[in-house]
C-alpha positions as CSV (number, residue, x, y, z in Angstrom):
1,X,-16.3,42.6,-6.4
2,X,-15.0,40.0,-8.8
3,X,-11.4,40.1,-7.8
4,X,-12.6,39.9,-4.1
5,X,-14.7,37.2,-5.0
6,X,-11.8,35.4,-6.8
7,X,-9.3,36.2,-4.0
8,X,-11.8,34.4,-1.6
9,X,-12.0,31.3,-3.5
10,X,-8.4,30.7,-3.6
11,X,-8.2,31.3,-0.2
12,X,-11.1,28.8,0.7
13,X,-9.3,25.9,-2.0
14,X,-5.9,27.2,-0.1
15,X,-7.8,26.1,3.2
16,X,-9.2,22.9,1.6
17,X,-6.2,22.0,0.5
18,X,-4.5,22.2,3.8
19,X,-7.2,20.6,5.5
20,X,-7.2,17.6,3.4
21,X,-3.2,17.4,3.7
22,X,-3.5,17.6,7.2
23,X,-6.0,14.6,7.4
24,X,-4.5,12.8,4.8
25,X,-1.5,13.0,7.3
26,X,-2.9,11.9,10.3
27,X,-4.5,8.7,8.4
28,X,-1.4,7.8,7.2
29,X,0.1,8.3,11.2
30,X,-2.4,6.2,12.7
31,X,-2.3,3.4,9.9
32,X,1.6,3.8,9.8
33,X,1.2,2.7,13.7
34,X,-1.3,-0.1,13.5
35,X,1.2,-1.4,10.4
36,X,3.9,-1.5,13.0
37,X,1.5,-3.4,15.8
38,X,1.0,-5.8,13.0
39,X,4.3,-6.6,12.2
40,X,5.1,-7.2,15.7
41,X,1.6,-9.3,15.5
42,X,2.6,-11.5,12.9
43,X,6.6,-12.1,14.0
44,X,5.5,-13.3,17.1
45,X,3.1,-15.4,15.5
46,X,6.0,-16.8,13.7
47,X,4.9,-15.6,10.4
48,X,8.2,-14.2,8.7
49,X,8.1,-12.3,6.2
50,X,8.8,-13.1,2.3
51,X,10.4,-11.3,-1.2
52,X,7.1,-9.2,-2.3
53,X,6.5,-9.5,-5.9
54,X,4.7,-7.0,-8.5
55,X,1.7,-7.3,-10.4
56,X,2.6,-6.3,-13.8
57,X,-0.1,-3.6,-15.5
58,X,-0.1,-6.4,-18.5
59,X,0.8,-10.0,-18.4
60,X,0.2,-12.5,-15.7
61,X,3.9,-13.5,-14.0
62,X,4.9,-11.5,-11.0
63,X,7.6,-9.1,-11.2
64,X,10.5,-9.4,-8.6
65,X,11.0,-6.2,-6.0
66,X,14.0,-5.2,-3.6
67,X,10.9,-5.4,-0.6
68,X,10.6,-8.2,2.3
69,X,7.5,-8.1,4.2
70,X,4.0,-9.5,3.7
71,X,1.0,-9.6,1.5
72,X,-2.5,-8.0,2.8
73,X,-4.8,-8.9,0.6
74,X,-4.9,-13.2,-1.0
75,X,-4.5,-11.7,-4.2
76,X,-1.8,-9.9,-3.6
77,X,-2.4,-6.3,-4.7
78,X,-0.9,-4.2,-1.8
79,X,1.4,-5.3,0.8
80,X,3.8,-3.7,3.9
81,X,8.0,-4.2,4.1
82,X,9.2,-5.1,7.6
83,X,9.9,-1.5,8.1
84,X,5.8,-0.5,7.9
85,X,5.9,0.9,4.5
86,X,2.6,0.4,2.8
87,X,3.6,-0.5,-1.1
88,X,0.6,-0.8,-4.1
89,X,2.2,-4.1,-5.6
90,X,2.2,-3.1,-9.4
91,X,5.1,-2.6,-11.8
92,X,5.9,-2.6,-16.0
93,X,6.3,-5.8,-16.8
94,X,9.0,-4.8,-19.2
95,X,12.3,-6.6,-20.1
96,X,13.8,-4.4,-18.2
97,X,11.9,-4.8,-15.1
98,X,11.9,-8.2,-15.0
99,X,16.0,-8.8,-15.4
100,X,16.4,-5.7,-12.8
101,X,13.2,-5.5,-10.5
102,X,11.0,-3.4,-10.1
103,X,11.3,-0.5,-8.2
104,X,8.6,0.9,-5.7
105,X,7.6,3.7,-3.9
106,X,6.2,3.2,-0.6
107,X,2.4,4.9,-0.6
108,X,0.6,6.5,2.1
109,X,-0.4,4.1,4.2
110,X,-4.4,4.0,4.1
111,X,-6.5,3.2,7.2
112,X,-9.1,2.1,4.7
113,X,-7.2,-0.9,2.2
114,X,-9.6,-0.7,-1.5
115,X,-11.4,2.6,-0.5
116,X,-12.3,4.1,-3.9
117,X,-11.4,0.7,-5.7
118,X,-13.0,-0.7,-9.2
119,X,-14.4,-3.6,-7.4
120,X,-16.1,-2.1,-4.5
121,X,-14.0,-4.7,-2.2
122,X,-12.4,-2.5,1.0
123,X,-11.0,-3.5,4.4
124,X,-10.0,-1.7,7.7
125,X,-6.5,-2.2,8.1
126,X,-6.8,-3.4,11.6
127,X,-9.3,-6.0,10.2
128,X,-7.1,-6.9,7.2
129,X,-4.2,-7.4,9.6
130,X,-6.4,-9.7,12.0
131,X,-7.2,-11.9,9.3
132,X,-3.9,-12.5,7.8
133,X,-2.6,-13.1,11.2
134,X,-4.9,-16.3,11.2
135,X,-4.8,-16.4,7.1
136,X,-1.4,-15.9,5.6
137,X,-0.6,-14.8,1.9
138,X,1.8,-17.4,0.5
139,X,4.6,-15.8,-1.0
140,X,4.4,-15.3,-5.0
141,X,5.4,-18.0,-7.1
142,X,9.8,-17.8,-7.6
143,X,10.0,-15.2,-11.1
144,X,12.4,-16.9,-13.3
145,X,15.7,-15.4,-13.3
């Protein structure tokens, strides 16, 4: 009975598992796509897009990246490249990263921007798109070369 029992649990996680790939695949589908709507959104609003910057985990000055695209959030946390990528803006802020760049990973692209986060704060991505089509980000200050 034990080793059916503990047969039947990894088979239930294995199912889990799948199931939260799965939906975790299908978020990032459907956010991927309304990423995309708003890029077309804010071109034809004439809002181009901008060199993204990096938070550093310590320090204040922003770290340069090899992404163009824009900021979603006025504090500039997260941000998408002109391709749709979703990137999570933070870097070392190293020697090293700041004479070379930093160099990012696109993420997942959430349909919830925050969900989970410290601070409680979370936005729709549609929504967060809306607003920055009638609320820009200004680019990040120029880092020093």
């Amino acid at each position: 009975m034990d080793e059916e029992w503990k047969s039947r649990k990894a088979e239930i996680f294995e199912v889990q598992e799948r199931n939260l790939r799965r939906a975790e695949r299908e978020e990032h589908e459907k956010a991927t796509a309304i990423i995309r709507d708003g890029i077309a959104r804010l071109r034809d609003a004439g809002i181009e897009p901008h060199p993204l910057r990096a938070l550093p985990y310590k320090g204040s000055r922003p770290v340069k990246t090899t992404h163009v695209g824009w900021y979603l959030k006025s504090d500039r946390p997260v941000g998408i490249d002109t391709d749709g990528n979703y990137y999570i803006l933070s870097a070392p802020g190293d020697l090293l990263t700041r004479l070379k760049g930093a160099t990012l990973e696109p993420k997942s692209a959430p349909l919830i921007v925050g969900r989970g986060g410290r601070d409680g704060e979370w936005f729709e991505i549609d929504k967060l798109l809306e607003l920055r089509l009638r609320e820009p980000v200004a680019p990040a200050r120029r880092v020093k070369e």
